[in-house]
C-alpha positions as CSV (number, residue, x, y, z in Angstrom):
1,X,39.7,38.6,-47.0
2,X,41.3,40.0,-43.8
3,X,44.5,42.5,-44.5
4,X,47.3,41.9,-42.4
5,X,46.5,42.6,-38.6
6,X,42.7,43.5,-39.5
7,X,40.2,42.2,-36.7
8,X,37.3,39.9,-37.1
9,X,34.6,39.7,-34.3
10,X,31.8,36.6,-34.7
11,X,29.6,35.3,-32.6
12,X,28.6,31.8,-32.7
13,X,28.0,28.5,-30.8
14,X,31.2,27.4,-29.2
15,X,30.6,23.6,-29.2
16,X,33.0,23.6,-32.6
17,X,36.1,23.5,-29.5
18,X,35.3,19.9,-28.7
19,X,33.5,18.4,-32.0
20,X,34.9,16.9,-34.9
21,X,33.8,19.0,-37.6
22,X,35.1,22.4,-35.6
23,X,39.0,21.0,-36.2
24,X,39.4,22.9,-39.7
25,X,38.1,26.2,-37.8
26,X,40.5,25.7,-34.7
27,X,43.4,24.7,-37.5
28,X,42.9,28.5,-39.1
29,X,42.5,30.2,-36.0
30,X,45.9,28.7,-34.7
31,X,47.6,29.1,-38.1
32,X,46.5,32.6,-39.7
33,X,47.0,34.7,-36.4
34,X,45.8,35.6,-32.9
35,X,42.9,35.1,-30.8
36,X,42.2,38.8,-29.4
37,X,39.4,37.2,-26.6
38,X,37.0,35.4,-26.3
39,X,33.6,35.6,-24.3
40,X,32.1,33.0,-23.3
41,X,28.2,32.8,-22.7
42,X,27.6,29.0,-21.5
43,X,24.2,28.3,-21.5
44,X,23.2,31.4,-20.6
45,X,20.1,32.8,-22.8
46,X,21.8,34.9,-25.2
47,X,19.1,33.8,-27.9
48,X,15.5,33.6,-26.2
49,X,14.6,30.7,-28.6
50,X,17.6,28.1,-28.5
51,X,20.3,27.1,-26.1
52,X,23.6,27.1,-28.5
53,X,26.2,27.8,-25.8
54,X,27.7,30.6,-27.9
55,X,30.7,32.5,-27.7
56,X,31.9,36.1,-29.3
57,X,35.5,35.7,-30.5
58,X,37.9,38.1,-32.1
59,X,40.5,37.3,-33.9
60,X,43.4,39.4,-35.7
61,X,44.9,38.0,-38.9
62,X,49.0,38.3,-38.4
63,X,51.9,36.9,-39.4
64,X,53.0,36.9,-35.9
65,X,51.3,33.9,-33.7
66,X,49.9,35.1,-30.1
67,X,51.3,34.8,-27.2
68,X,48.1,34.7,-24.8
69,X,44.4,36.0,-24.9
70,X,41.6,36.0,-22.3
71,X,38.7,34.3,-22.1
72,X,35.6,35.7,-20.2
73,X,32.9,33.4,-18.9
74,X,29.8,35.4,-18.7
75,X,28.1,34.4,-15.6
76,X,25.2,37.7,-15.0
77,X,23.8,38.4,-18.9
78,X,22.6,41.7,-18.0
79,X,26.0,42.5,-16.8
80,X,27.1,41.4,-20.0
81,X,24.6,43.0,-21.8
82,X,25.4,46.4,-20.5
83,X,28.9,46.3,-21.4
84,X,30.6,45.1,-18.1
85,X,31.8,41.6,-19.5
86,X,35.2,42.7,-17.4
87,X,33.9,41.3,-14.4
88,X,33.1,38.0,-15.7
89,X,35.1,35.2,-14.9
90,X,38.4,35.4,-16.3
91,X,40.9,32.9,-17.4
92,X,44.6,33.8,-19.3
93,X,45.1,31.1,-21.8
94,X,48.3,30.7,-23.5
95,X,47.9,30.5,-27.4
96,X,50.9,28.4,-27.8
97,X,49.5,25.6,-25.6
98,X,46.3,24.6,-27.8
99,X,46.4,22.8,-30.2
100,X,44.0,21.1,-32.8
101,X,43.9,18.1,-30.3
102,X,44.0,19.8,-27.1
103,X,41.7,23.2,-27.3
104,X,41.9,24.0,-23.6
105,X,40.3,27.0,-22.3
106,X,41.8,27.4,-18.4
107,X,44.6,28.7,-17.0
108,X,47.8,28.3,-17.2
109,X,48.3,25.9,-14.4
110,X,45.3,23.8,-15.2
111,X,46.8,23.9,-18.7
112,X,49.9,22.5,-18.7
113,X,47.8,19.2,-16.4
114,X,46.0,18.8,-18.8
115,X,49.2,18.5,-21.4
116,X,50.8,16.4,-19.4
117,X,47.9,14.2,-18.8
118,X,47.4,14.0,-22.6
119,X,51.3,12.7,-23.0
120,X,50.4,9.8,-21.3
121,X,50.0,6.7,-23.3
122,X,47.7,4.6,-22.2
123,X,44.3,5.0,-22.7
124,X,40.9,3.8,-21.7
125,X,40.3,2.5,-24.9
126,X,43.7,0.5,-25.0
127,X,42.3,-1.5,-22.0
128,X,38.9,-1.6,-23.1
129,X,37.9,-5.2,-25.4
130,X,34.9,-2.6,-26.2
131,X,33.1,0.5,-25.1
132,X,29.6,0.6,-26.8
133,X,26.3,2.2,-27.0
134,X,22.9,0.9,-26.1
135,X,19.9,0.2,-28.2
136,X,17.0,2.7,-29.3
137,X,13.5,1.3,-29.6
138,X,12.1,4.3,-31.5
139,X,8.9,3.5,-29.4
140,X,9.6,3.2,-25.9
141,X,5.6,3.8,-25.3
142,X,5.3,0.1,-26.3
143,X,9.0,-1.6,-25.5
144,X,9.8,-0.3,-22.3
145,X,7.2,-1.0,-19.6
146,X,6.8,-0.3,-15.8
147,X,7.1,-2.9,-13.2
148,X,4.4,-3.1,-10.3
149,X,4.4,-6.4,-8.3
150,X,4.4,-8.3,-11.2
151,X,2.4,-6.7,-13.1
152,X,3.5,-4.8,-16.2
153,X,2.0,-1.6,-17.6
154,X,2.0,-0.5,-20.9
155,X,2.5,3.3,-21.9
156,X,1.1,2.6,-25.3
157,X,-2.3,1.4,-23.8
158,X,-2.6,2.8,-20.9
159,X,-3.0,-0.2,-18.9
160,X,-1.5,-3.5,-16.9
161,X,-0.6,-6.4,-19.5
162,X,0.2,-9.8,-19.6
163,X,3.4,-10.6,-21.2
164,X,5.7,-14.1,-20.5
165,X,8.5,-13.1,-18.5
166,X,11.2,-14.4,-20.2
167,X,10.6,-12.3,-22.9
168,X,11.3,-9.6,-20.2
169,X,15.0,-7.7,-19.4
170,X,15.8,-5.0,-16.7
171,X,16.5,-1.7,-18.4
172,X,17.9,1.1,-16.6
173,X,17.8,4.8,-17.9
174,X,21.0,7.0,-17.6
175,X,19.8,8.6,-14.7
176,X,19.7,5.2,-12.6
177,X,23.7,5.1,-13.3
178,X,24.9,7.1,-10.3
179,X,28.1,6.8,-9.0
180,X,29.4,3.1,-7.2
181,X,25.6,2.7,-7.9
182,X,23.0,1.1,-9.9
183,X,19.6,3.3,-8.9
184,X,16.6,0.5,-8.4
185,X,14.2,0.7,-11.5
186,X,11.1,-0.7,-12.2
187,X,11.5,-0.7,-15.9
188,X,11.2,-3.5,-18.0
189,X,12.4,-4.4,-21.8
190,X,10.3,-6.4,-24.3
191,X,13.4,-8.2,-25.9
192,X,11.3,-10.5,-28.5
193,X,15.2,-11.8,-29.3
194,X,16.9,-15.2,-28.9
195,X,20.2,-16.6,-28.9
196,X,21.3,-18.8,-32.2
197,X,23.8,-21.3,-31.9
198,X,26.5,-18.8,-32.2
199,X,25.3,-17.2,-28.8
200,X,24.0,-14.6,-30.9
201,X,20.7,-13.3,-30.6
202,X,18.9,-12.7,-33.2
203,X,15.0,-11.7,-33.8
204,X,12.4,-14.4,-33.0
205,X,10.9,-15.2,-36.2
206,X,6.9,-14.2,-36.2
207,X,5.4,-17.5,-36.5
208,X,7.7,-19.0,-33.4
209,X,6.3,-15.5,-30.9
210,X,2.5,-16.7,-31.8
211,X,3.1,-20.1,-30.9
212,X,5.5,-20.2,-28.1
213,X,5.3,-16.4,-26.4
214,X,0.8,-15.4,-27.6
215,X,0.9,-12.9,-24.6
216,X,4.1,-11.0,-26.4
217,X,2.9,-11.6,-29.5
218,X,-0.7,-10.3,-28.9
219,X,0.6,-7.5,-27.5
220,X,2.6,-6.6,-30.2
221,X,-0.2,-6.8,-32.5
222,X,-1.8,-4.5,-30.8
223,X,0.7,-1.6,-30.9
224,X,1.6,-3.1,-35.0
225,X,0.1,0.2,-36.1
226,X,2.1,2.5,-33.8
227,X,5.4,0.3,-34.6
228,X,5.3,0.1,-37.8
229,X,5.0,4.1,-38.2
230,X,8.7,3.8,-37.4
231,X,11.1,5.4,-40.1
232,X,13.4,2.2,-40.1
233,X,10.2,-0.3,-40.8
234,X,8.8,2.6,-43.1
235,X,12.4,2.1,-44.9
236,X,12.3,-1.5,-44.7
237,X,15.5,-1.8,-42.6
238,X,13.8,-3.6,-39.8
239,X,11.1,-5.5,-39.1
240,X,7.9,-4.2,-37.6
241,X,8.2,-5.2,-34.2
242,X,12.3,-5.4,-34.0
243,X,13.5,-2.8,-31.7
244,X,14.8,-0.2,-33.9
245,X,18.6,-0.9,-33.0
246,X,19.6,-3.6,-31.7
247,X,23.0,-3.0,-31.2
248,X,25.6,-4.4,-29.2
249,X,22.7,-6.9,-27.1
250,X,25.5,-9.7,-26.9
251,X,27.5,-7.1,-24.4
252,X,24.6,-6.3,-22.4
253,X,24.6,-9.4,-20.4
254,X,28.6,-9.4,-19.2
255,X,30.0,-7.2,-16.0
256,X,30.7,-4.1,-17.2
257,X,31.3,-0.6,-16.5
258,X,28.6,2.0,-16.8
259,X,28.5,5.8,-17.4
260,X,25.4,8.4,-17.9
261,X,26.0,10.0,-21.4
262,X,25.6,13.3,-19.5
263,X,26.6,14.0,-15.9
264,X,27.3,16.9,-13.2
265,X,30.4,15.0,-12.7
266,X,31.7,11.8,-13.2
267,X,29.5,8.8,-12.2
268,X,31.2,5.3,-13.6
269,X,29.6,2.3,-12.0
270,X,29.9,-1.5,-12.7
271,X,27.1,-3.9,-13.4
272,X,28.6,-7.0,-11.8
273,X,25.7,-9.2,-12.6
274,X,25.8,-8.5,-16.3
275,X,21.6,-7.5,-16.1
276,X,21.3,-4.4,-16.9
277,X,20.3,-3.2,-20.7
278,X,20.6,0.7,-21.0
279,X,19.3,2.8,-24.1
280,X,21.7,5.0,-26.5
281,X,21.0,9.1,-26.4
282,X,21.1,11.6,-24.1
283,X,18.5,10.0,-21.9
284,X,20.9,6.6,-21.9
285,X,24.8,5.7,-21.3
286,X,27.5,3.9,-22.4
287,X,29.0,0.3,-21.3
288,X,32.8,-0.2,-21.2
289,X,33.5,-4.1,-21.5
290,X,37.4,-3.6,-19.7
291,X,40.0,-6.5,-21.6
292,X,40.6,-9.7,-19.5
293,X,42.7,-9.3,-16.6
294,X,42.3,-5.9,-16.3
295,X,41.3,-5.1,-12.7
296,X,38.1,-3.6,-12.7
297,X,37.5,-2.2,-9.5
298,X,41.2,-0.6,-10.0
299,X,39.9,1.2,-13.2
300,X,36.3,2.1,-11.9
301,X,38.6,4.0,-8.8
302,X,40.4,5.8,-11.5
303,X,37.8,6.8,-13.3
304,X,35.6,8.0,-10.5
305,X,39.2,10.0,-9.2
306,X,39.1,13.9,-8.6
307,X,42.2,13.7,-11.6
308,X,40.1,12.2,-13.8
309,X,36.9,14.3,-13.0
310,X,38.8,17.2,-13.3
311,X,40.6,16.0,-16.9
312,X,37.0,15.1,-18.3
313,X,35.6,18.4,-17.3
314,X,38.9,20.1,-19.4
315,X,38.5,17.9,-21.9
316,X,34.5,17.6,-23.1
317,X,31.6,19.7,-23.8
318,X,28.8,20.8,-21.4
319,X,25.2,21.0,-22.1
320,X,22.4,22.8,-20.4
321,X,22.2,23.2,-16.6
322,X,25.6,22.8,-16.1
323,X,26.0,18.7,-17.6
324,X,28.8,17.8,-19.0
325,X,29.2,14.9,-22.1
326,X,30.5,11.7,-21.0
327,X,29.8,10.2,-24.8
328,X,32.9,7.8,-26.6
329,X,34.8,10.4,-27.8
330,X,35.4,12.2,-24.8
331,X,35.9,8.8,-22.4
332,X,38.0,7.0,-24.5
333,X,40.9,8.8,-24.3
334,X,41.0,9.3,-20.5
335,X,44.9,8.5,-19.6
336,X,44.7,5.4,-17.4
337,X,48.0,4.4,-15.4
338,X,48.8,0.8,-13.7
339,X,50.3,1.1,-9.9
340,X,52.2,-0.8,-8.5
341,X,50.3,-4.4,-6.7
342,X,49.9,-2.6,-3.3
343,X,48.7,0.3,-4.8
344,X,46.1,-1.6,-6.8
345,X,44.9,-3.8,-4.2
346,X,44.4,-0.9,-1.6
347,X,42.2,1.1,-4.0
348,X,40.5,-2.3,-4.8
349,X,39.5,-2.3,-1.2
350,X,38.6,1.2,-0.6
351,X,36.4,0.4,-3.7
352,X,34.3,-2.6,-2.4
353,X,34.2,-1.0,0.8
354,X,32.2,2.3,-1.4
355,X,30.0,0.1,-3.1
356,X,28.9,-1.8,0.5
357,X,28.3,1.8,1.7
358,X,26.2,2.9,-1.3
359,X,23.8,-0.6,-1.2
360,X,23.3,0.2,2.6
361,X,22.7,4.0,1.6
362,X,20.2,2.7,-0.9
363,X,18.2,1.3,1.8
364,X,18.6,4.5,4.1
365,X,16.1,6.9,4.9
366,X,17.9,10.4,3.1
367,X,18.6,13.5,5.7
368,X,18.7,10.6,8.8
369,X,21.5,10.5,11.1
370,X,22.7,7.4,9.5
371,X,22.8,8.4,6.1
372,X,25.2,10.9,6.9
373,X,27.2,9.0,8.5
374,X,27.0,6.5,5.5
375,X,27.8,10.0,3.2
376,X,30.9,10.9,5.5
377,X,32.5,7.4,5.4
378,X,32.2,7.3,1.1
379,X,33.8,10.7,1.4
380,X,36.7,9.8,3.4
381,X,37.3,6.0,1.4
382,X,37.0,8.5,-2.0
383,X,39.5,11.1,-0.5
384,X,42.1,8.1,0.0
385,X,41.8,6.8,-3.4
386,X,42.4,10.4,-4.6
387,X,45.7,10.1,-2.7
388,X,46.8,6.9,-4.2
389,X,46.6,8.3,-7.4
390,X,48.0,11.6,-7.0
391,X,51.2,9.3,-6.4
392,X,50.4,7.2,-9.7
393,X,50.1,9.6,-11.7
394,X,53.1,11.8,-10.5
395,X,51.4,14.9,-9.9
396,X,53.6,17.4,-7.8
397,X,51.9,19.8,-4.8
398,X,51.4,22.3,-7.2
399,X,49.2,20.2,-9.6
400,X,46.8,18.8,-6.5
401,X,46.6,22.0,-5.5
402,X,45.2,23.3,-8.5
403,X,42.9,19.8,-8.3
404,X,41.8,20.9,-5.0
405,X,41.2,24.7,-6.1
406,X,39.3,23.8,-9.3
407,X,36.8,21.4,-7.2
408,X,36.7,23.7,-4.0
């Protein structure tokens, strides 16, 4: 045990600030005493064998709470590892302004946005019917194929197939969800699923595939050995040639609203045909199925917003090369505000007007004279939905300022 005002130095992974299981740590930090510094690594390679984003703090056990410490974000390791973690980036946080909740590490202007942010009410998830994950295959060597004029190829084999394709559906990897845009894919889902007469779907039973679908089903025989290695059949949770979770596949098939799970910055899109499927992970996204009436080009300009960029990036965790989590916990609590009809419908504009840009982008040659052109004009409609919402949101000059400085 720590006597009063003894120091504790300890160096481990950081990631506890914005997880679940680190609140009990941040509740005795905050309760027991004062955070001396901390220092920051990122994703630096401070351990040769393991990127674990870790973090030296020090902390003094006192009766008295703290009134501010520093945090230094390492940016040169040999720098740091000579002693000179000084002239790291450094940021004054005030000790009284974390909280459990809110474990903010910037400074104190960027702070207090983020407080007053987090007052407001309304959230994402309040105008959200659902926000959901999608499904893992646990072999996407055999489920997920390539497209090439029709023909489909198969990872698993190593060769074109023959499959019925309406046993087919267009899957997109989070990659392909960029910002106001859906990146063209030439992937392919097996989906050997049906719809009851609930509208459900549910797994087409084995005998019905041979007779109806022999292509799939032959197919699927093929690959039985590899499938039926997977630990869900090997646990009899599943059957062998089920997709491994099929979760959520009644949401696939509505407009919704897309993210990457991980992303430089923030990259919402909406699926307005209601085609795309999308896997769960790191390597897939998340859908956001808004509540009727909600305007959803309204909301899609919010989300994509400087503000909100900047509260997501204050408000999740980053992963290697500088990516930062866009997974349920940290989107669903994204403050959302309503303006006022004229407000709406302007942003609803500038909105359809970005994702007309982005389809004729997609069909531009990159570095030409009229793809920049295409570039400048998304800037400028972004720029005045950034505007709009400074207003809705009630941010003073001093807060877009510090916007404007943290993105610049």
């Amino acid at each position: 045990n720590l006597k009063e005002d003894g120091l504790f130095s300890f160096i481990m992974p950081l990631k506890f600030q914005t997880s679940n299981y680190g609140k009990g740590l941040i509740r005795l930090f905050l309760s027991s005493g004062q955070i001396i510094k901390i220092i920051d690594f990122g994703d630096l390679p401070v351990f040769e064998s393991a990127t674990t984003y870790s973090g030296i703090i020090v902390f003094k056990k006192s009766s008295k709470k703290g009134d501010s410490f520093r945090v230094y974000k390492v940016i040169d390791m040999n720098s740091a590892r000579n002693g000179l973690v000084e002239s790291s980036k450094t940021i004054t946080v005030n000790q009284k302004s974390i909280s459990e909740e809110s474990w903010v590490f910037s400074n104190e202007d960027e702070t207090n946005l983020i407080l007053k942010m987090n007052k407001i009410q309304n959230k994402l998830m309040d105008i959200s019917e659902k926000i959901f994950q999608g499904l893992i295959t646990s072999a996407d060597s055999v489920f997920i194929l390539r497209n090439k004029d029709g023909k489909y190829f198969s990872e698993s084999l190593g060769e074109y197939i023959d499959l019925e394709p309406e046993m087919l559906k267009n899957i997109i990897k989070g990659f392909e969800i960029k910002r106001y845009m859906i990146l063209n894919s030439e992937r392919l889902l097996l989906f050997p699923y049906q719809k009851n007469e609930k509208d459900n779907y549910e797994l087409i039973p084995e005998s019905t595939l041979k007779r109806y679908y022999p292509l799939t089903f032959s197919y699927l025989v093929k690959n039985k050995e590899v499938l039926s290695k997977r630990t869900d059949v090997v646990n009899n949770s599943i059957i062998w040639y089920s997709l491994s979770r099929p979760q959520n596949l009644e949401e696939f098939e509505k407009v919704k609203i897309l993210t990457p799970f991980n992303a430089f910055s923030n990259s919402f899109t909406i699926d307005f045909q209601g085609k795309w499927f999308f896997s769960a992970g790191v390597a897939g996204g998340y859908g956001l199925k808004l509540k009727d009436n909600v305007p959803i080009k309204y909301v899609i300009g919010i989300l994509n917003s400087k503000l909100i960029e900047f509260y997501v990036k204050h408000t999740s965790t980053y992963l290697r090369g500088k990516y930062y989590s866009y997974e349920h916990r940290f989107i669903k609590n994204i403050p959302i505000l309503f303006g006022n009809s004229e407000d709406i419908k302007k942003i609803e504009e500038y909105v359809s007007e970005i994702f007309n840009l982005n389809e004729v982008l997609n069909d531009t040659f990159e570095n030409t004279e009229k793809y920049h052109e295409i570039i400048n004009k998304i800037m400028v409609k972004e720029s005045e939905i950034d505007k709009i919402i400074y207003g809705i949101y009630h941010l003073t000059l001093k807060e877009i300022e510090t916007i404007e400085r943290f993105f610049s």
